[in-house]
N, C-alpha and C positions, 0 to 999 in steps of 0.2 A: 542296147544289146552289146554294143561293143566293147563297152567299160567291162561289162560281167565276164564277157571271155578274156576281157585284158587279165584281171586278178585272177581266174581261172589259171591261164598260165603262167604267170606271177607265181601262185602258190606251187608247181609242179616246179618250176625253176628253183625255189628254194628246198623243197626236197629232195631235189638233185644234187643240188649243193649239202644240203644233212648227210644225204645217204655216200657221198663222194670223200665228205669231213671221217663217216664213221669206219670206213675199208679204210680210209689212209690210218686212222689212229690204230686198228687192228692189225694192219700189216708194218706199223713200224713198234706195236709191240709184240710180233711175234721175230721181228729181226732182231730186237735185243735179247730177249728172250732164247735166240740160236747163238748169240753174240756170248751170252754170261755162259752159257753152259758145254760153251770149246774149254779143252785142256790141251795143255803139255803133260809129258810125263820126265818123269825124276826116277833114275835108276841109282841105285848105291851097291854095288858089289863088295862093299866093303860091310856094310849092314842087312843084305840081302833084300831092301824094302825099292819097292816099286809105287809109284804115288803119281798119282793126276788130280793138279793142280790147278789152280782156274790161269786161264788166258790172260797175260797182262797183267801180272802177278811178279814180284820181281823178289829173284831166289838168292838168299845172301846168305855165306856160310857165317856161323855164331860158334863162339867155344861151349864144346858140353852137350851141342844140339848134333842129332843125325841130318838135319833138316829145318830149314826156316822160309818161309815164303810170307811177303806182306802183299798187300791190295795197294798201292800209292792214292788208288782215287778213292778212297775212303776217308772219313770224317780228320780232327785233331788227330787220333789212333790211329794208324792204320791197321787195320781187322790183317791179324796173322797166323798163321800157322804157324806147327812146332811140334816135331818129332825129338821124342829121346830113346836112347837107348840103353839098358839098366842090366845086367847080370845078374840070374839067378840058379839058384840049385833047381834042376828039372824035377827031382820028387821031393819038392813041397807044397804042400797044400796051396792051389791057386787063389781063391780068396783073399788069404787073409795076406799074402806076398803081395797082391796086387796093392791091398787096403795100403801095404806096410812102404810102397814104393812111391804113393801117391800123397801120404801123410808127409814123407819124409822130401817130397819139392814144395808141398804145401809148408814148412818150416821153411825151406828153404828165402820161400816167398815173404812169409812173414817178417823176417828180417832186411828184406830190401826193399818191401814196397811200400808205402803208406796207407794207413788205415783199411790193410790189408784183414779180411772175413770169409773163413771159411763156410761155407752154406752147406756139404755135408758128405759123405762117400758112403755111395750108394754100389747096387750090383748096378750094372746097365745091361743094354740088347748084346746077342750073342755079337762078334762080329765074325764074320766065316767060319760058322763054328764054335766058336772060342770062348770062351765066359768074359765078362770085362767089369770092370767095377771105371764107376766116373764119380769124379769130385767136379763143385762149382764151389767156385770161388769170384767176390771181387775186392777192388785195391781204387787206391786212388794216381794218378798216375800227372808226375807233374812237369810242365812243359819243361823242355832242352835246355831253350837257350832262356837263362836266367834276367835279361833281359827286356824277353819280349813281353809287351801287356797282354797275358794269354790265362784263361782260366784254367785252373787242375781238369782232368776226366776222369769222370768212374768209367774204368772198365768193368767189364764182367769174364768171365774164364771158366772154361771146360776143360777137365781133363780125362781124357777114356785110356785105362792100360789095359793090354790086352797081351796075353804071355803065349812066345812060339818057341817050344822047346826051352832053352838053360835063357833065354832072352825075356825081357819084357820093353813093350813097342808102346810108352805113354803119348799120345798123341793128343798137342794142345790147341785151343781156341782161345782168342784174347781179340777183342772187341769193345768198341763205346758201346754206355748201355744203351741208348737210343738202336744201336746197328746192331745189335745182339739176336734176336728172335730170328731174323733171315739168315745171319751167318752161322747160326747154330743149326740150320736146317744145311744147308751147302755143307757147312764141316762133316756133319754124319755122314751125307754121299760120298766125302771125300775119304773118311775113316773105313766105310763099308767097302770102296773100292782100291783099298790098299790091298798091295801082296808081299810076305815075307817067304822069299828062297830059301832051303836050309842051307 
């Protein structure tokens, strides 16, 4: 009779321990979970754009860019961001301007990057309003230091332009393709939560 309540309590013991295992893993992915989804914000009075960035994110100005922010704890790539900012006539036709802004970095790109592939320039979702047309793109992207034993990576690339008055606000994603499907989802909350000042 002894032995039967021995395992008796044996087996409560370890579902004690299951159920103690399954709160810890729940509450330490609900702490990263509040950890990925802290920002900073990025004001530019000089381009009027306002931008919340992920946390621990490291902001580095680039020639050409309004805006640049990479992930450091991301893959070979580091998954970045990239704002531009492009000049246009306010009555022309928004479409085919945005098509014609987004063709002409996609050239741009072709010339620098390797085995660089346009995938296609579509409309996409409004963003506050706004019409936007997006290009994917990917390239092959090859290590720094010429040196190291390191293989090339395909990135993959989004780009959403979106026009505020005589401006157009092309905002990019650039990712390893392994990293791409989540940072494309974070980039859209970061593009939806943009604001342009006039």
């Amino acid at each position: 009779m002894k032995t039967l309540n021995r395992k008796r309590s044996d087996r409560w013991a370890d579902w004690a321990v299951i159920g103690t295992l399954v709160v810890a893993l729940l509450l330490g992915t609900a702490v990263m979970a509040l950890a990925q989804s802290q920002t900073h914000t990025y004001t530019s009075t000089e381009t009027g754009l306002t931008l919340h960035y992920p946390q621990g994110w490291l902001v580095s100005p680039a020639q050409g860019l309004a805006f640049q922010a990479a992930d450091l704890h991301s893959g070979m790539f580091k998954t970045t961001y990239q704002v531009r900012v492009s000049p246009i006539q306010a009555n022309e036709p928004l479409s085919p301007t945005l098509a014609l802004v987004l063709n002409n970095l996609s050239l741009g790109r072709a010339g620098s990057e390797a085995a660089y592939r346009l995938f296609g320039v579509n409309e996409g979702a409004p963003v506050g309003g706004q019409p936007t047309m997006e290009a994917g793109y990917a390239y092959v992207s090859e290590p720094g230091d010429l040196f190291a034993q390191l293989a090339p990576v395909v990135v993959h690339g989004l780009d959403i332009a979106v026009a505020h008055g005589d401006r157009v606000y092309t905002y990019s994603l650039l990712a390893e393709e392994s990293a791409f499907k989540r940072a494309e989802r974070d980039f859209r909350r970061f593009v939806q939560a943009a604001t342009v000042q006039p």
